[in-house]
C-alpha positions as CSV (number, residue, x, y, z in Angstrom):
1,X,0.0,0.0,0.0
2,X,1.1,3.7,-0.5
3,X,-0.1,6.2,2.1
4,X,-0.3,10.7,1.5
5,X,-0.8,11.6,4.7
6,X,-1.0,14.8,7.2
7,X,0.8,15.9,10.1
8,X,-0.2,18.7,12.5
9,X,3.1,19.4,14.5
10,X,2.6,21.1,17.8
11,X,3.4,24.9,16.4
12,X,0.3,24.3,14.3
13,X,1.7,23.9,11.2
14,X,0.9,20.7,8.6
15,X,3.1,18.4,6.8
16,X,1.7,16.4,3.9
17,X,4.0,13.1,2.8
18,X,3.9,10.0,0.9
19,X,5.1,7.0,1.9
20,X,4.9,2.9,1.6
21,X,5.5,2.3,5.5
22,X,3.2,4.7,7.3
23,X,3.8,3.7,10.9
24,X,7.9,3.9,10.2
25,X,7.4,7.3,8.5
26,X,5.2,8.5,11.1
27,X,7.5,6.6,13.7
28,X,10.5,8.8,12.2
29,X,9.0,12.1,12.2
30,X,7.7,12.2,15.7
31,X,11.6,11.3,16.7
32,X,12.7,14.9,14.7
33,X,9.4,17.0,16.1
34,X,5.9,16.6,18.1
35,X,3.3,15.8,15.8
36,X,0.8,13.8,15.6
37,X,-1.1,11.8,12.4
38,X,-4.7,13.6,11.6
39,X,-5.3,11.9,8.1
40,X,-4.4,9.7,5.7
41,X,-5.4,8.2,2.4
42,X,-4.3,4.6,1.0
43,X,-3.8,3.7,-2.7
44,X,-3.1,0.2,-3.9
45,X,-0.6,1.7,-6.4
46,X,2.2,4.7,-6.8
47,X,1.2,7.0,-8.7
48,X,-1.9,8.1,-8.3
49,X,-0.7,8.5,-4.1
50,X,2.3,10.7,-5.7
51,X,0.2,12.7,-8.0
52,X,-2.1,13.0,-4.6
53,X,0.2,14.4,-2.7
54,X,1.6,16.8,-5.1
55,X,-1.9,18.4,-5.7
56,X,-2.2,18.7,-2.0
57,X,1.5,20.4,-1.7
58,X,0.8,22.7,-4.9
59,X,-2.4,23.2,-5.9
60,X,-3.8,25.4,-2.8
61,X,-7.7,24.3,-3.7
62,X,-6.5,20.6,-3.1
63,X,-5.7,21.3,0.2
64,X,-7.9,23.8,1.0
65,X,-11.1,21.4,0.2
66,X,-9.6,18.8,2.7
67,X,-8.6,20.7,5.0
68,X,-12.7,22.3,5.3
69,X,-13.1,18.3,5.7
70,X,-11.0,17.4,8.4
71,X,-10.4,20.2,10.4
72,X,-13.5,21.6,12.2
């Protein structure tokens, strides 16, 4: 499985990634700063979690629409 996922660190700030391991990338950055997993999306293959993530990195609406979703 590949994962995009978001990160709200503790300064209130967001990260969005991709990875094939989410609890070792998740493991990794909690080690470098405090943060803690608030979404994620799985995709059977690559690319379509890599083009994912790039529209949510990018493209402002992407982000903008899921962010009205998960953050209340």
């Amino acid at each position: 499985m590949h994962y995009v996922y978001v990160l709200k660190r503790k300064d209130d700030e967001y990260y969005i990634g991709y990875t094939s391991d989410l609890i070792r990338r998740v493991t990794e950055h909690k080690k470098e700063y405090p943060c803690k997993l608030i979404y994620y999306e799985a995709y059977i293959f690559e690319k379509p979690a890599r083009d994912r993530e790039r529209k949510l990195k990018y493209y402002g609406s992407a982000w903008r629409a899921l962010r009205k979703r998960i953050i209340a």
